[in-house]
mmCIF file of the N, C-alpha and C atoms, coordinates in Angstrom:
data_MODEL
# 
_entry.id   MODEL 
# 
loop_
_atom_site.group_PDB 
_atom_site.id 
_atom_site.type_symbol 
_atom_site.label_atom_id 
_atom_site.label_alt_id 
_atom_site.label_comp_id 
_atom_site.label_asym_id 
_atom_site.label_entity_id 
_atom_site.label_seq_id 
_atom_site.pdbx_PDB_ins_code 
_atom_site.Cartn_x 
_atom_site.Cartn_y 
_atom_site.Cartn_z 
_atom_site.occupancy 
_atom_site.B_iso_or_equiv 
_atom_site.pdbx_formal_charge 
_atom_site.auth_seq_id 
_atom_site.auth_comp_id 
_atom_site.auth_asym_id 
_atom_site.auth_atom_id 
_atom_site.pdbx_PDB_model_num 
ATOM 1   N N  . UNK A 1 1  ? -26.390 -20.488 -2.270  1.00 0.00 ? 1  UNK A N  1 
ATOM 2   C CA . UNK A 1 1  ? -27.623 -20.076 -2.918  1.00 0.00 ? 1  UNK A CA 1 
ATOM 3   C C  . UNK A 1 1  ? -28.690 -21.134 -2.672  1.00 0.00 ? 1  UNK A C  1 
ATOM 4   N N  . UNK A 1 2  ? -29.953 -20.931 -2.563  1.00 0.00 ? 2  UNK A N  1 
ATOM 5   C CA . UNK A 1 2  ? -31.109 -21.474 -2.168  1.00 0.00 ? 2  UNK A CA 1 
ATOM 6   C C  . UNK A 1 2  ? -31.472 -22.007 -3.476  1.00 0.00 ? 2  UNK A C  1 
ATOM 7   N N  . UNK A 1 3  ? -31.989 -22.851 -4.092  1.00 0.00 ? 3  UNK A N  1 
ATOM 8   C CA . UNK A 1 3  ? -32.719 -23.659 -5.177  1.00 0.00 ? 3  UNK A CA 1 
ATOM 9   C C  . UNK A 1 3  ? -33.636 -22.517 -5.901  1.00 0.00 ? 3  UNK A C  1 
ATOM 10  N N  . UNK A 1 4  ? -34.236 -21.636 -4.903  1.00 0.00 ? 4  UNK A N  1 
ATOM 11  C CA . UNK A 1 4  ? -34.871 -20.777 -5.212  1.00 0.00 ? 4  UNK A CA 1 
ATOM 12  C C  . UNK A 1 4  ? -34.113 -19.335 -6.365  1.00 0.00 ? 4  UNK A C  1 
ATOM 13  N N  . UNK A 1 5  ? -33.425 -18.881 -5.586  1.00 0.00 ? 5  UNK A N  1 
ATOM 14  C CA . UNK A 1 5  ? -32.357 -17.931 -5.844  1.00 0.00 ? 5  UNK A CA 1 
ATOM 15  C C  . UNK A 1 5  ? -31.559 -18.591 -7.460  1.00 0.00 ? 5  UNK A C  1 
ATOM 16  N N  . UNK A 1 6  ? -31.392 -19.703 -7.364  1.00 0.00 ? 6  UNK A N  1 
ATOM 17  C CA . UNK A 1 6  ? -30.482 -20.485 -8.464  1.00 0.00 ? 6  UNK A CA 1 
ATOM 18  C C  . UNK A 1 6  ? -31.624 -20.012 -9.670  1.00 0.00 ? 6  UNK A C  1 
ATOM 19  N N  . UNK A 1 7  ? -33.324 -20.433 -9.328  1.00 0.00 ? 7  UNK A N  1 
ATOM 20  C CA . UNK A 1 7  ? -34.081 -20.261 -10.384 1.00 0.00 ? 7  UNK A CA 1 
ATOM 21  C C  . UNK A 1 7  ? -34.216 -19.310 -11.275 1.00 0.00 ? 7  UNK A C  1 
ATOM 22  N N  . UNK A 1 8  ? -34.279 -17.902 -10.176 1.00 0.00 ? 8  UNK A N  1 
ATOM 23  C CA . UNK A 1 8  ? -34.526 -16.400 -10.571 1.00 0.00 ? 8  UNK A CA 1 
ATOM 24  C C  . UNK A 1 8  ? -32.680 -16.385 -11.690 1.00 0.00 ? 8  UNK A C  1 
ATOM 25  N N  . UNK A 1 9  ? -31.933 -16.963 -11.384 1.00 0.00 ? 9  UNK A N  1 
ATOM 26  C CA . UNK A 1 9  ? -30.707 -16.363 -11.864 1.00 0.00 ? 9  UNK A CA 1 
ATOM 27  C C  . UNK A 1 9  ? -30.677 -17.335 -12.982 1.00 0.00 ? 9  UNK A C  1 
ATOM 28  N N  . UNK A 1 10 ? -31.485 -18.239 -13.133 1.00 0.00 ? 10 UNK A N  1 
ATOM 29  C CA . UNK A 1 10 ? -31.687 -19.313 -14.723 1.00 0.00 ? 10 UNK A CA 1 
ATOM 30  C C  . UNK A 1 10 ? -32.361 -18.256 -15.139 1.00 0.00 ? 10 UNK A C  1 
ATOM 31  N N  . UNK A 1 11 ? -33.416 -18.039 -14.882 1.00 0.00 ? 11 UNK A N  1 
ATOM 32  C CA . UNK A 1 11 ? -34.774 -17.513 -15.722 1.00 0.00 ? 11 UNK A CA 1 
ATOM 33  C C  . UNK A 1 11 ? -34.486 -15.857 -15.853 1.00 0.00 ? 11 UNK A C  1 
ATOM 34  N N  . UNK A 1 12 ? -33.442 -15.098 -15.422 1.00 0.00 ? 12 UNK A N  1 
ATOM 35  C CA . UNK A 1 12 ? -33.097 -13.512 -15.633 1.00 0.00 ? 12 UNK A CA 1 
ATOM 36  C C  . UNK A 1 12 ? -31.493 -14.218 -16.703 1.00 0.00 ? 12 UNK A C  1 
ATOM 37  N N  . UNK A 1 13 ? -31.038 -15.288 -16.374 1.00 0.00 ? 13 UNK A N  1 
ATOM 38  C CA . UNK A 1 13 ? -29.809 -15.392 -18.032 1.00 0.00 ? 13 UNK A CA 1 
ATOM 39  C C  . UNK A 1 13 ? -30.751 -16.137 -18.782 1.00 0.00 ? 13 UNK A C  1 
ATOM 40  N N  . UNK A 1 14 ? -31.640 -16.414 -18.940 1.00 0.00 ? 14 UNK A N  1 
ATOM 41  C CA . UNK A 1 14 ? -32.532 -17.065 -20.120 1.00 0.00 ? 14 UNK A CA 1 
ATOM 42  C C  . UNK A 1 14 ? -33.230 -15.996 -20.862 1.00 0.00 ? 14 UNK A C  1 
ATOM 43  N N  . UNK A 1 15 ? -33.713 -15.081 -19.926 1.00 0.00 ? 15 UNK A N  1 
ATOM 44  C CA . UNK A 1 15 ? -33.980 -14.081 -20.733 1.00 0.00 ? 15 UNK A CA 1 
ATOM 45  C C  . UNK A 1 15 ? -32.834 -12.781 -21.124 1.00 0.00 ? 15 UNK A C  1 
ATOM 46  N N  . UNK A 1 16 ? -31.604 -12.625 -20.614 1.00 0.00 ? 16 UNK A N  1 
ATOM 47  C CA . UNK A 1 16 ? -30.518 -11.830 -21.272 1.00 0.00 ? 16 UNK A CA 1 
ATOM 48  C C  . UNK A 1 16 ? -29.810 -12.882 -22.699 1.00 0.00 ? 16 UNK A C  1 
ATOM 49  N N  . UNK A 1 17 ? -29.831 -14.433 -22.650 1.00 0.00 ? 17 UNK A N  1 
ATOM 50  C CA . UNK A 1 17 ? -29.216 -14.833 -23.456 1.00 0.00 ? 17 UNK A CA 1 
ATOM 51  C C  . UNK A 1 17 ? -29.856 -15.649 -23.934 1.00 0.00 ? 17 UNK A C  1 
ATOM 52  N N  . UNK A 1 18 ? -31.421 -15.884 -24.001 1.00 0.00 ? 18 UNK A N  1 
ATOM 53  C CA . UNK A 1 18 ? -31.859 -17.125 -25.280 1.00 0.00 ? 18 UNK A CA 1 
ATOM 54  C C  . UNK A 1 18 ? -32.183 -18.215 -24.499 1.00 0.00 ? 18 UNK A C  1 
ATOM 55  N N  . UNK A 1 19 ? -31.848 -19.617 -24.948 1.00 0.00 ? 19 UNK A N  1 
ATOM 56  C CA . UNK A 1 19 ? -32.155 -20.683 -24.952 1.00 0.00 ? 19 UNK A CA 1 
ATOM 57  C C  . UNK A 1 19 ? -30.499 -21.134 -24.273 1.00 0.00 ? 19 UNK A C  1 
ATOM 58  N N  . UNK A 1 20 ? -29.576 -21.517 -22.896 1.00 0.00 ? 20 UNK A N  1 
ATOM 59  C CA . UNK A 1 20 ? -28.919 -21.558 -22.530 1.00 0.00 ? 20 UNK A CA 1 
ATOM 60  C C  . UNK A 1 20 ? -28.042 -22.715 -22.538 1.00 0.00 ? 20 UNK A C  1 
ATOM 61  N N  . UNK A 1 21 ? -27.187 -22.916 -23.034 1.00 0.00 ? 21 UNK A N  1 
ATOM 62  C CA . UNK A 1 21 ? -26.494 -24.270 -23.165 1.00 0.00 ? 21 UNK A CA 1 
ATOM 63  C C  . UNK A 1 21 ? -26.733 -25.633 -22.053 1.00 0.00 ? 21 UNK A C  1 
ATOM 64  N N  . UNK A 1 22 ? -27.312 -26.585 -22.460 1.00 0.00 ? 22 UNK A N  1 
ATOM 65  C CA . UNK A 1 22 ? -26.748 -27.532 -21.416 1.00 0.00 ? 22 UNK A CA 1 
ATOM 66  C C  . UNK A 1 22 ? -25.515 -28.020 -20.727 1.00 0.00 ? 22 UNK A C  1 
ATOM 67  N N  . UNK A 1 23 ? -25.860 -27.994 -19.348 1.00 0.00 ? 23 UNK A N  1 
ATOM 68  C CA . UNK A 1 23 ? -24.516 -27.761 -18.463 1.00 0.00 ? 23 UNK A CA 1 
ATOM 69  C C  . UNK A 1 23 ? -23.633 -28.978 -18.530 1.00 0.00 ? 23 UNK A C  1 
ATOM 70  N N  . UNK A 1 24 ? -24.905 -30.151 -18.702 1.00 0.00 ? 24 UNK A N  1 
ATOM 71  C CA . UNK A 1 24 ? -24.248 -31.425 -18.711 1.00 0.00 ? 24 UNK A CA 1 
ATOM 72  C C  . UNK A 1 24 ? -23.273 -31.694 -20.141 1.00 0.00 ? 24 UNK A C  1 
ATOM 73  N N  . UNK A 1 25 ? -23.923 -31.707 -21.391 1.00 0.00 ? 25 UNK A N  1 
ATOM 74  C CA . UNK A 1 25 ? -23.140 -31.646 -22.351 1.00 0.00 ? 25 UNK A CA 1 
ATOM 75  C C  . UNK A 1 25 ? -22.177 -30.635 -23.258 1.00 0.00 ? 25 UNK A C  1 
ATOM 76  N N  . UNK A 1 26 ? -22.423 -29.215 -22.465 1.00 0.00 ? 26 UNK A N  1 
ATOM 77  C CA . UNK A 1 26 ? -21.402 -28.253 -22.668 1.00 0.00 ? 26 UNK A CA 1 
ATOM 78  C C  . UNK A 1 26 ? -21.200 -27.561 -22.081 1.00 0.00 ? 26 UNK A C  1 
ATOM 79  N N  . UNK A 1 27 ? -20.613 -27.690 -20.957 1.00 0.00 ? 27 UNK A N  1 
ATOM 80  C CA . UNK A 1 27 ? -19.992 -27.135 -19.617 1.00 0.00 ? 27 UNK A CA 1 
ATOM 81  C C  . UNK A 1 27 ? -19.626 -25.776 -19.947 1.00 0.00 ? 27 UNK A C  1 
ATOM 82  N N  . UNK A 1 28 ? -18.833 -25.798 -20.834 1.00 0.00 ? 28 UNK A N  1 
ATOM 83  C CA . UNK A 1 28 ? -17.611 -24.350 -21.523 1.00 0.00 ? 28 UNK A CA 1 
ATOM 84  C C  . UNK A 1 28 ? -18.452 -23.439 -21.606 1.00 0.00 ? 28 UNK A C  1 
ATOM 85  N N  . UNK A 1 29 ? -19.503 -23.590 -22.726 1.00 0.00 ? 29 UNK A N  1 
ATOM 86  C CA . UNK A 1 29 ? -20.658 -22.809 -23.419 1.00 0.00 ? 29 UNK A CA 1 
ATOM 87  C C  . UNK A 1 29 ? -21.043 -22.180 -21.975 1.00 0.00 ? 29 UNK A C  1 
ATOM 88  N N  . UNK A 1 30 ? -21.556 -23.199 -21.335 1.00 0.00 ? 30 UNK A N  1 
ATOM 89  C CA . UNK A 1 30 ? -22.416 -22.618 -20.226 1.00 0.00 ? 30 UNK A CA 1 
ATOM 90  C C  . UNK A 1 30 ? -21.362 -21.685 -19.221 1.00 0.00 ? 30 UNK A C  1 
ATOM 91  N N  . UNK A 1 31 ? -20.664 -22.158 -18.952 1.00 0.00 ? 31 UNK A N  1 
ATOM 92  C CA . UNK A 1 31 ? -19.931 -21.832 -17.913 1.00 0.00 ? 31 UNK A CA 1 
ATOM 93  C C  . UNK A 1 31 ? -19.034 -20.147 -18.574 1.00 0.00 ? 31 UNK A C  1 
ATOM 94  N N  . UNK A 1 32 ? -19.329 -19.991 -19.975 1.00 0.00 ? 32 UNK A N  1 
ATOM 95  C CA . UNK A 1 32 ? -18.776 -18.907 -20.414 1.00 0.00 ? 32 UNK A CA 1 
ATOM 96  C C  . UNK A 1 32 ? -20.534 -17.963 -20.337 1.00 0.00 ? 32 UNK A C  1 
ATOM 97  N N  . UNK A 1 33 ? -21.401 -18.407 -20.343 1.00 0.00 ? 33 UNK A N  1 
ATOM 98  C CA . UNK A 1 33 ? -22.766 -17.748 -20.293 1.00 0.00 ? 33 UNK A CA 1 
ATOM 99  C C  . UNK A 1 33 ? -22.390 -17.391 -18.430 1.00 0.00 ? 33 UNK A C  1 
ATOM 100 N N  . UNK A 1 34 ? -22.273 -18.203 -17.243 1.00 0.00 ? 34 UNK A N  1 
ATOM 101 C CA . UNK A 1 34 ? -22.448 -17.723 -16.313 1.00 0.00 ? 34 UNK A CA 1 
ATOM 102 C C  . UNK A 1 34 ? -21.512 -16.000 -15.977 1.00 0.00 ? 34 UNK A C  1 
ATOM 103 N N  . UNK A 1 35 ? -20.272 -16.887 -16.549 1.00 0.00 ? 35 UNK A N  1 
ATOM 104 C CA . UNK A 1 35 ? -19.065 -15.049 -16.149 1.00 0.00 ? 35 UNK A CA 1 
ATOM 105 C C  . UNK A 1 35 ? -19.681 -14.014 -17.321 1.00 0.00 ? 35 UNK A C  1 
ATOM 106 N N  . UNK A 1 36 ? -20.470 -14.290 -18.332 1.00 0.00 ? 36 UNK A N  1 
ATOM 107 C CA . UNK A 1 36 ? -21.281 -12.726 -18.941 1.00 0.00 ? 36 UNK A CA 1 
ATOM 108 C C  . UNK A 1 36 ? -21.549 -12.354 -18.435 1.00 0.00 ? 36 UNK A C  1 
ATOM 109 N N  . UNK A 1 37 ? -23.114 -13.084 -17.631 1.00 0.00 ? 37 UNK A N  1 
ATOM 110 C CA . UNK A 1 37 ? -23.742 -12.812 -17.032 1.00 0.00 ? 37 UNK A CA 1 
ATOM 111 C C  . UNK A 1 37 ? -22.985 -12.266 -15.954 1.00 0.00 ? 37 UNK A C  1 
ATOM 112 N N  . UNK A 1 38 ? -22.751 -12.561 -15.055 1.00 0.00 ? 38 UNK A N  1 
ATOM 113 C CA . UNK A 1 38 ? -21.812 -12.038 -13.898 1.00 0.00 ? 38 UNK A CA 1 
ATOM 114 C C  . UNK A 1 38 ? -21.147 -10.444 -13.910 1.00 0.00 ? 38 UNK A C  1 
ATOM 115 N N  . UNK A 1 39 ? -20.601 -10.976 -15.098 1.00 0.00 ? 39 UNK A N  1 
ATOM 116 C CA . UNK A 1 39 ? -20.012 -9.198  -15.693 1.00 0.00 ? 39 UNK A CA 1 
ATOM 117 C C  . UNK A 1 39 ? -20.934 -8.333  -15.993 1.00 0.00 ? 39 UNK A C  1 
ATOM 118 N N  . UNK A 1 40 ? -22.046 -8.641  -16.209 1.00 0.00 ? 40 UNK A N  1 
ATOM 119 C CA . UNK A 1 40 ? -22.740 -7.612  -16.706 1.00 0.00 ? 40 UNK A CA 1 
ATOM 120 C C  . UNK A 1 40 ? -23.686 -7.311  -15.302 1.00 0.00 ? 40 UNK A C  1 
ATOM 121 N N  . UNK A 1 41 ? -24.165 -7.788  -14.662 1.00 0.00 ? 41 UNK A N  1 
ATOM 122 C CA . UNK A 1 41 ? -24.801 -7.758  -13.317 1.00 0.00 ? 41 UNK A CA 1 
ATOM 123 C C  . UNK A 1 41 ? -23.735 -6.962  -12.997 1.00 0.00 ? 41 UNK A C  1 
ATOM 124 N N  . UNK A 1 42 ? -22.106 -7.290  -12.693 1.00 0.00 ? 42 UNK A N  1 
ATOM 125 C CA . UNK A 1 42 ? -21.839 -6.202  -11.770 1.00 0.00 ? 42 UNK A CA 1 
ATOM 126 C C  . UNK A 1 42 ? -21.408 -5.174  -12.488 1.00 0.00 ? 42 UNK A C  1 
ATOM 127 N N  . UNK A 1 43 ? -21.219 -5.452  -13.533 1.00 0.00 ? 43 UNK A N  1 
ATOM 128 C CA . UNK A 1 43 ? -20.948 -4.264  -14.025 1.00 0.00 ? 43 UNK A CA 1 
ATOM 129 C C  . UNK A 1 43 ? -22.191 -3.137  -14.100 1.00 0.00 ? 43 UNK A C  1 
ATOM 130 N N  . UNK A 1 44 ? -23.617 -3.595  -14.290 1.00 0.00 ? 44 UNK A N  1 
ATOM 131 C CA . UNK A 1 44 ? -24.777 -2.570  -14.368 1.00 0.00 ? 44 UNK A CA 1 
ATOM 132 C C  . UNK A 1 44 ? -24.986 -1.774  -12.741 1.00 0.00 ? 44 UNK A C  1 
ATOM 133 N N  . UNK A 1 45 ? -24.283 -2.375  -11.779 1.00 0.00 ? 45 UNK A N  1 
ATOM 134 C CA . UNK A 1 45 ? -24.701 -2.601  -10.565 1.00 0.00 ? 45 UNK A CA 1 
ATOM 135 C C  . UNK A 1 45 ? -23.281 -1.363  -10.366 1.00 0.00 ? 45 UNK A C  1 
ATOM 136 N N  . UNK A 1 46 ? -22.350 -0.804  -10.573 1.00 0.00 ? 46 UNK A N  1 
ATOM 137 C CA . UNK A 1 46 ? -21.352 -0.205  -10.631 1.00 0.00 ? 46 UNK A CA 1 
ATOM 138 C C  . UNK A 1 46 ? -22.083 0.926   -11.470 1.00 0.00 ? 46 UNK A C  1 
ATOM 139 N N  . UNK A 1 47 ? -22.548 0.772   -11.852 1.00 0.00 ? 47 UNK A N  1 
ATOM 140 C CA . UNK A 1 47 ? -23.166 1.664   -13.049 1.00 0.00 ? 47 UNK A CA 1 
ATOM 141 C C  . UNK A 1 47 ? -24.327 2.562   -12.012 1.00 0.00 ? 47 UNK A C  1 
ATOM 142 N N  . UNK A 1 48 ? -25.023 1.710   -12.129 1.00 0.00 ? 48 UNK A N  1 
ATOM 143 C CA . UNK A 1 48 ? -26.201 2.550   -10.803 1.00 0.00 ? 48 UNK A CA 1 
ATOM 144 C C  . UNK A 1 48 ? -25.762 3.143   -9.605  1.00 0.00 ? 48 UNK A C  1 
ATOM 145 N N  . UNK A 1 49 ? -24.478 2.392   -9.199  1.00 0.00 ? 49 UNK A N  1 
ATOM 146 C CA . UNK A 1 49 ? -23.912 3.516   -7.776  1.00 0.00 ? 49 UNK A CA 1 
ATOM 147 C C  . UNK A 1 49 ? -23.297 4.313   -8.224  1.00 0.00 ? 49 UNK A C  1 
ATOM 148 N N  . UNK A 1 50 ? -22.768 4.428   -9.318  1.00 0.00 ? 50 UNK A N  1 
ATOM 149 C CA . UNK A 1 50 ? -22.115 6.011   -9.928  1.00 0.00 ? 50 UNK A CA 1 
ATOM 150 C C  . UNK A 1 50 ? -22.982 6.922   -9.958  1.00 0.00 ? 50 UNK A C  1 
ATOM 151 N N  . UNK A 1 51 ? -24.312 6.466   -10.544 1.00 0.00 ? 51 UNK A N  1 
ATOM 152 C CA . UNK A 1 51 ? -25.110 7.420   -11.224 1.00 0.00 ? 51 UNK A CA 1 
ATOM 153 C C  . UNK A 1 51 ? -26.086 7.564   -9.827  1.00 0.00 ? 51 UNK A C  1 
ATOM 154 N N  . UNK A 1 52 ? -25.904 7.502   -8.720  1.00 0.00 ? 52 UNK A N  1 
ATOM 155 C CA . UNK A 1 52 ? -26.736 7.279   -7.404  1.00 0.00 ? 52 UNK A CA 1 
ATOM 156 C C  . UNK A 1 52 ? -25.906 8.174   -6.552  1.00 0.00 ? 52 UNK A C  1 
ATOM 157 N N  . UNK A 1 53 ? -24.398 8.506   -6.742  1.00 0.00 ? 53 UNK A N  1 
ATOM 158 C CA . UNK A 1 53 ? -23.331 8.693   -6.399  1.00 0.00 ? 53 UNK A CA 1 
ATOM 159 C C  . UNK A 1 53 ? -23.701 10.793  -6.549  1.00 0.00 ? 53 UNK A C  1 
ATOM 160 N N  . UNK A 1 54 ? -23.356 10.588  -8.437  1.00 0.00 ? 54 UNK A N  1 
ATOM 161 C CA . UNK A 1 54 ? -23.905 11.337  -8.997  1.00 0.00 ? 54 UNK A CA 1 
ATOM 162 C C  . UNK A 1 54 ? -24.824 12.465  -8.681  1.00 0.00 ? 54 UNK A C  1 
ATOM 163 N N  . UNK A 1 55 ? -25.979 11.922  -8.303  1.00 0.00 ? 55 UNK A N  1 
ATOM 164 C CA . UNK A 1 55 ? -27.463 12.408  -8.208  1.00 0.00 ? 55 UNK A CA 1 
ATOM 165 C C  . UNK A 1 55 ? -27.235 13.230  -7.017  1.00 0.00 ? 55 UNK A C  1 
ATOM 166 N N  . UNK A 1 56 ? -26.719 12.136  -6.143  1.00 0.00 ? 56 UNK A N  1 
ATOM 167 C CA . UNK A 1 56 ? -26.855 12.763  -4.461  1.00 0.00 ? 56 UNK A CA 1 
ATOM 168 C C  . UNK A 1 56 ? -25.883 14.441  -4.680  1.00 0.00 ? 56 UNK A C  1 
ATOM 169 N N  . UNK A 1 57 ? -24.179 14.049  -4.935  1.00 0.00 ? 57 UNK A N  1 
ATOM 170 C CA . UNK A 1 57 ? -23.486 15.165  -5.382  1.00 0.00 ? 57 UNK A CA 1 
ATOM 171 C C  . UNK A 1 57 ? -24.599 16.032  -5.705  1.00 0.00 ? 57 UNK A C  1 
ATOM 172 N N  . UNK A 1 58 ? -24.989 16.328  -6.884  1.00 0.00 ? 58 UNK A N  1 
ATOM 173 C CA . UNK A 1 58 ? -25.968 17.828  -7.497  1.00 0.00 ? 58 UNK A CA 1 
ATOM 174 C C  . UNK A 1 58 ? -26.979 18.087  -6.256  1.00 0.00 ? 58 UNK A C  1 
ATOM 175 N N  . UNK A 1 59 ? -27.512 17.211  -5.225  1.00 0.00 ? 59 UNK A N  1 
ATOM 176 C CA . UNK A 1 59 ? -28.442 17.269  -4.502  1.00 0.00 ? 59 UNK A CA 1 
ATOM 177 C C  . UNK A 1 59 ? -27.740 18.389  -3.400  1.00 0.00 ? 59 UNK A C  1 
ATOM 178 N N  . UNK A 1 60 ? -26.749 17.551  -2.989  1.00 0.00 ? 60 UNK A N  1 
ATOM 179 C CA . UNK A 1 60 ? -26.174 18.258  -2.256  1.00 0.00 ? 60 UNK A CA 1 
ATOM 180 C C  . UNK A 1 60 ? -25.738 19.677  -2.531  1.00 0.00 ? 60 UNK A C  1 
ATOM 181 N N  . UNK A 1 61 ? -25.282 20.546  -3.542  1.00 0.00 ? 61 UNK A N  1 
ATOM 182 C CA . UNK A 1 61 ? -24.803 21.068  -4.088  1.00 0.00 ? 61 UNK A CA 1 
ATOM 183 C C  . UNK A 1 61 ? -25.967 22.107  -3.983  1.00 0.00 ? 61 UNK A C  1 
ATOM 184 N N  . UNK A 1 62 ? -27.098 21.629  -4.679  1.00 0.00 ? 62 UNK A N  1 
ATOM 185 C CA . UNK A 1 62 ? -28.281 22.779  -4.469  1.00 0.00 ? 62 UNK A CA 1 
ATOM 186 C C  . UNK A 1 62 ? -28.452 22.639  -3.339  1.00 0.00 ? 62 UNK A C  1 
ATOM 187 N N  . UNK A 1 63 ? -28.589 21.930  -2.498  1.00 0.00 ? 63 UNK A N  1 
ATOM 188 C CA . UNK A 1 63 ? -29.240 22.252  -0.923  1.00 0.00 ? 63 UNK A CA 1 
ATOM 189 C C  . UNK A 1 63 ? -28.286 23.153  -0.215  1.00 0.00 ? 63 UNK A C  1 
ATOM 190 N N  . UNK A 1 64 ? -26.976 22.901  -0.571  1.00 0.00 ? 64 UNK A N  1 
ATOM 191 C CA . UNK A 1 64 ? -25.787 24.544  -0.224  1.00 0.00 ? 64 UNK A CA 1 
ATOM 192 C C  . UNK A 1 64 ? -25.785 25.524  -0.879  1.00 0.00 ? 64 UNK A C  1 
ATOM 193 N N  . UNK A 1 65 ? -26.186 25.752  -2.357  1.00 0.00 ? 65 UNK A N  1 
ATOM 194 C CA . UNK A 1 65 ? -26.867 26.524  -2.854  1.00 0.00 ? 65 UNK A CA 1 
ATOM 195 C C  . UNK A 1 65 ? -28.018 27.865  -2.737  1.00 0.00 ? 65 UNK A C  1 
ATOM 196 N N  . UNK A 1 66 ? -28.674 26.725  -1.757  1.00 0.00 ? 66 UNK A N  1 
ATOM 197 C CA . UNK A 1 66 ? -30.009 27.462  -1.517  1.00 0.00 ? 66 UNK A CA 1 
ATOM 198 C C  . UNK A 1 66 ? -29.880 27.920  -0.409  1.00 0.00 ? 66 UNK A C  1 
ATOM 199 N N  . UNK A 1 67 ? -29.197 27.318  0.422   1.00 0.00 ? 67 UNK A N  1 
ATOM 200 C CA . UNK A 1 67 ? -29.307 27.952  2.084   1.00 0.00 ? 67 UNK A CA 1 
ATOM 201 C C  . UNK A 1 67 ? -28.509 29.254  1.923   1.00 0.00 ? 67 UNK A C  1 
# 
């Protein structure tokens, strides 16, 4: 990850979780904030290709439909 990339992923778990533990004096805290975060990114991200998955299916469905 780029310094850059590291920032966007402070400042998107700062705003899912608050004010974020310091890494230096509580590793655990933090390091249990990164795998939330993590889980929930892929888990929303699993979520949108179902429902993308989903969409297309019915798409398809009327376009055989109609012909």
């Amino acid at each position: 990850m780029t310094d850059e990339e590291v920032k966007i992923v402070v400042e998107e778990m700062e705003k899912m979780f608050g004010t974020l533990p310091d890494p230096l004096h509580e590793p655990l805290r933090f390091a249990h904030c990164v795998k939330l975060y993590r889980y929930y990114i892929e888990r929303n991200s699993q979520l949108v290709a179902r429902t993308v998955m989903m969409i297309a299916d019915k798409v398809a469905i009327a376009l055989i439909l109609n012909l």
